[in-house]
C-alpha positions, -999 to +999 in steps of 0.1 A: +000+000+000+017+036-008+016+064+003-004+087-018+006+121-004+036+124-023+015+118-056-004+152-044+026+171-037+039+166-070+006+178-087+004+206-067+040+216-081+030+210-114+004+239-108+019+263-093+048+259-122+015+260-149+001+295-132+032+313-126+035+338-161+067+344-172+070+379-187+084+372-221+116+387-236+117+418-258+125+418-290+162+418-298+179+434-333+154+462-340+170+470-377+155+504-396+154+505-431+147+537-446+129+543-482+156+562-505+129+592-509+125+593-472+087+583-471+087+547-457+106+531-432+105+490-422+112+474-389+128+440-390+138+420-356+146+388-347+122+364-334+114+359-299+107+316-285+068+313-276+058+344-290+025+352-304+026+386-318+045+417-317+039+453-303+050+482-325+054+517-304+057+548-328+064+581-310+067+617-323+090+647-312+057+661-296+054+630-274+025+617-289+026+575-293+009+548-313+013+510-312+005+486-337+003+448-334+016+421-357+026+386-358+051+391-389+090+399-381+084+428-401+064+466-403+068+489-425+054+528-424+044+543-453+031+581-438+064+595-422+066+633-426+092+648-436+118+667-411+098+648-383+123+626-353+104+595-350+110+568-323+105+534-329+106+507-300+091+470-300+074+448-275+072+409-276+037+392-269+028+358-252-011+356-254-022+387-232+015+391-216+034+420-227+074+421-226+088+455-215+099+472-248+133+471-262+154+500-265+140+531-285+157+540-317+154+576-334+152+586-368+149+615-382+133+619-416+152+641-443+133+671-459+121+662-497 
């Protein structure tokens, strides 16, 4: 006859592993491509294990920020302005978890 308690203990660590939410890793390798006549830009990074989409955070000089979500590696703007400093920084996603974003990178857009 065994003992069955240690049967229980082990479930209840299996639980307690299955609950605990790991915040997932940002994304790493933010590259910037810009269009030659200024207009576009597109953001390529390098995938992130377990992820299921991506958060795209666009600010402008006045502070003012937008995000955009996709599951590609890839986003590209097409509606820059010129002379404008635009800061791009990324997010990994894990169902409803959110990384912390990477680093922000700056570009400034040439006059046409």
């Amino acid at each position: 006859n065994h003992p069955r308690h240690p049967r229980k203990e082990l479930h209840s660590e299996n639980q307690r592993i299955h609950d605990h939410k790991r915040i997932p890793l940002a994304p790493q390798d933010l590259e910037i491509l810009l269009s030659e006549e200024g207009s576009a830009v597109e953001l390529s990074w390098e995938n992130v294990q377990c992820s299921t989409g991506f958060k795209v955070y666009r600010s402008l000089r006045d502070g003012s920020e937008e995000s955009f979500i996709t599951s590609e590696l890839t986003y590209r703007f097409e509606d820059l302005l010129p002379c404008e400093i635009y800061s791009f920084a990324l997010a990994t996603l894990v169902d409803e978890q959110e990384s912390e974003p990477s680093e922000q990178t700056r570009l400034a857009i040439p006059p046409r």
